[in-house]
N, CA and C atoms as an extended XYZ file, in Angstrom:
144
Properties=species:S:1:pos:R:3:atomname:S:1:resname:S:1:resid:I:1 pbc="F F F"
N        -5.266       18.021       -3.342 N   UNK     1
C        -4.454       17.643       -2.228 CA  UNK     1
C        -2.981       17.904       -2.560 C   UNK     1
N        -2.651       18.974       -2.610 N   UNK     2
C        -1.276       19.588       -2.809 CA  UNK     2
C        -0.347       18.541       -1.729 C   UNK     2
N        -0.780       19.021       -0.788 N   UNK     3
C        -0.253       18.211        0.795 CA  UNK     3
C         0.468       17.067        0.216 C   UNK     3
N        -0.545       15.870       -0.157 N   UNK     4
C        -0.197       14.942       -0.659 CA  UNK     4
C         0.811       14.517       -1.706 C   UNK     4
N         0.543       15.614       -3.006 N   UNK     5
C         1.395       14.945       -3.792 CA  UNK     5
C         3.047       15.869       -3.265 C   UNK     5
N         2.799       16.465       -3.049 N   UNK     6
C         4.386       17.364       -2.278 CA  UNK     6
C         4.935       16.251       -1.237 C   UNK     6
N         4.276       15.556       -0.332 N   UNK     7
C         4.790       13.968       -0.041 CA  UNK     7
C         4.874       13.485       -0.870 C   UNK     7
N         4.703       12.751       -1.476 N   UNK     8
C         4.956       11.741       -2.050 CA  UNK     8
C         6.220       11.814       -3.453 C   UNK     8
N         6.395       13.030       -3.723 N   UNK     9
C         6.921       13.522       -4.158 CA  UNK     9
C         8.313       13.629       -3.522 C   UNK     9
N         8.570       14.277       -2.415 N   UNK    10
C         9.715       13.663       -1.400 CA  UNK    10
C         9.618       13.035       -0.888 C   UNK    10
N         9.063       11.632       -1.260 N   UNK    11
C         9.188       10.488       -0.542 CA  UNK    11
C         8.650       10.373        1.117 C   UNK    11
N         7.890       11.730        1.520 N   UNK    12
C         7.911       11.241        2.756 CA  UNK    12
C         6.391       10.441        3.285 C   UNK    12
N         6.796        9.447        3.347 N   UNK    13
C         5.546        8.475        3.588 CA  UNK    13
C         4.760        8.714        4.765 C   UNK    13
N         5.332        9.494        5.599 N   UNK    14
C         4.793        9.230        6.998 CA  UNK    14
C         3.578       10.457        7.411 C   UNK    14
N         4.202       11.694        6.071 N   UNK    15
C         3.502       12.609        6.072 CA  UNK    15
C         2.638       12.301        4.807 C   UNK    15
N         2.639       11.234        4.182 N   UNK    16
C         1.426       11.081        3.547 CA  UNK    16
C         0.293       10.099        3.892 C   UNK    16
N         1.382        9.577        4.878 N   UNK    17
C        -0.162        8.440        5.397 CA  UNK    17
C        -0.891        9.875        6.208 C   UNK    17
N        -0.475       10.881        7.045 N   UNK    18
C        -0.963       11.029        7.775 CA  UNK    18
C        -1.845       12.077        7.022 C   UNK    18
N        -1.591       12.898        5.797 N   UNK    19
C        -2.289       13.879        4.695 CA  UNK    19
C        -3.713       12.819        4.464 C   UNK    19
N        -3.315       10.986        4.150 N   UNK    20
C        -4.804       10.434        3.627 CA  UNK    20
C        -5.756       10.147        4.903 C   UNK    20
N        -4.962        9.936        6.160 N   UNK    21
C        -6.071       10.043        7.397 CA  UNK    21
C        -7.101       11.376        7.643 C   UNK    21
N        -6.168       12.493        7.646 N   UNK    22
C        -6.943       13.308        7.859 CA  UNK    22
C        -7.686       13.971        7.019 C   UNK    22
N        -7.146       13.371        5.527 N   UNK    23
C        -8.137       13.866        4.238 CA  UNK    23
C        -9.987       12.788        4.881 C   UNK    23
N        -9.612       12.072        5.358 N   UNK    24
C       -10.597       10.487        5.491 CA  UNK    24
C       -11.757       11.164        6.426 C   UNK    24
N       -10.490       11.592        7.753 N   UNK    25
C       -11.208       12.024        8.654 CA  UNK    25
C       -12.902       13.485        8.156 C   UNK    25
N       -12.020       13.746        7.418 N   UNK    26
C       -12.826       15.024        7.325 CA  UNK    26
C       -14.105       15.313        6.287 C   UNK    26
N       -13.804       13.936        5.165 N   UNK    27
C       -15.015       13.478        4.347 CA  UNK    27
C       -15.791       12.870        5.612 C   UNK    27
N       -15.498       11.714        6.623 N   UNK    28
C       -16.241       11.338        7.167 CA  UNK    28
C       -17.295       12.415        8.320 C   UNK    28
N       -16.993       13.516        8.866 N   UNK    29
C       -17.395       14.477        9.408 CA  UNK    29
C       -18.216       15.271        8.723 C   UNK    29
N       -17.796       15.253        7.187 N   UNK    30
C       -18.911       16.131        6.561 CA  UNK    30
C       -19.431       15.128        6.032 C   UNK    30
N       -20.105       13.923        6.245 N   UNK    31
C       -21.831       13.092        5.896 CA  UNK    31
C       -21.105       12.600        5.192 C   UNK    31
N       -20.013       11.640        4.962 N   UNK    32
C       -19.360       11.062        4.040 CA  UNK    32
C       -20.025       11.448        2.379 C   UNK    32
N       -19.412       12.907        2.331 N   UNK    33
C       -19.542       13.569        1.136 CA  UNK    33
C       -18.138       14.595        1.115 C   UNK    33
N       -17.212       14.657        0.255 N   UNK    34
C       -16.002       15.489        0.036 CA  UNK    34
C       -17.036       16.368       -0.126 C   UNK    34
N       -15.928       17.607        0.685 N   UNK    35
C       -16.453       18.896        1.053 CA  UNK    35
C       -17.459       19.369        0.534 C   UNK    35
N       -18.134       18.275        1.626 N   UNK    36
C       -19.789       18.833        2.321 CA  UNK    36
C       -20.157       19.577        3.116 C   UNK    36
N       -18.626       20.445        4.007 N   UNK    37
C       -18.780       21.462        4.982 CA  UNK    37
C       -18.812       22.872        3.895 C   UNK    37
N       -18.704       22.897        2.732 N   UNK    38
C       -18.885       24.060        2.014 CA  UNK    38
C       -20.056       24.263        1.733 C   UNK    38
N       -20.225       25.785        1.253 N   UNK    39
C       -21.600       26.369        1.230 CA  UNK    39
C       -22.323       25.957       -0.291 C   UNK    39
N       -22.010       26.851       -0.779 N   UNK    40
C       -23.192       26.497       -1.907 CA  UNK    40
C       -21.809       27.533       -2.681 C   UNK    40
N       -22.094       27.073       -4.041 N   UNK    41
C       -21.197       27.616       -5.107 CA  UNK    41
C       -21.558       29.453       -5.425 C   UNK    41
N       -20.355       30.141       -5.114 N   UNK    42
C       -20.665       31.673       -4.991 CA  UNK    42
C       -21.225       32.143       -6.692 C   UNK    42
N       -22.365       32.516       -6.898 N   UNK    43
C       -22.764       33.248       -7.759 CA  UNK    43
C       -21.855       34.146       -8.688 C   UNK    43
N       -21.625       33.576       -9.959 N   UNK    44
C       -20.343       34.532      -10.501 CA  UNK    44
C       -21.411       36.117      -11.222 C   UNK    44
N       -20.747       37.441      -10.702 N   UNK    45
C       -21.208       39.046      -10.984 CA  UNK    45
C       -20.515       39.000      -12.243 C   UNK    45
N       -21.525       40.045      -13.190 N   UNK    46
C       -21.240       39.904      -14.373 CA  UNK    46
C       -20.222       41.533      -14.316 C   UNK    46
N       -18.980       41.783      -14.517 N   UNK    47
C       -18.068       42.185      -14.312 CA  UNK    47
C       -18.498       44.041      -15.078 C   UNK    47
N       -18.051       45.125      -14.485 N   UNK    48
C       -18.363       46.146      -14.954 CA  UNK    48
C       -19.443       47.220      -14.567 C   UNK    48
């Protein structure tokens, strides 16, 4: 949460309450699981 600490960091509170709502909002949308709207972890190619 870059968002976040770059508030809080300049002090601006108003943009960090509103960075932890919509961080809230969006665990709760994906099945109250942090990013549960992502796929599945991309397969790392063995290079060459």
């Amino acid at each position: 949460m870059r968002l976040l600490r770059l508030a809080v960091e300049i002090q601006r509170w108003d943009l960090a309450a509103h960075t932890i709502v919509l961080a809230s909002a969006r665990v709760l949308k994906n099945g109250d699981r942090p990013d549960g709207g992502k796929s599945q972890t991309k397969k790392r190619r063995p290079k060459g």
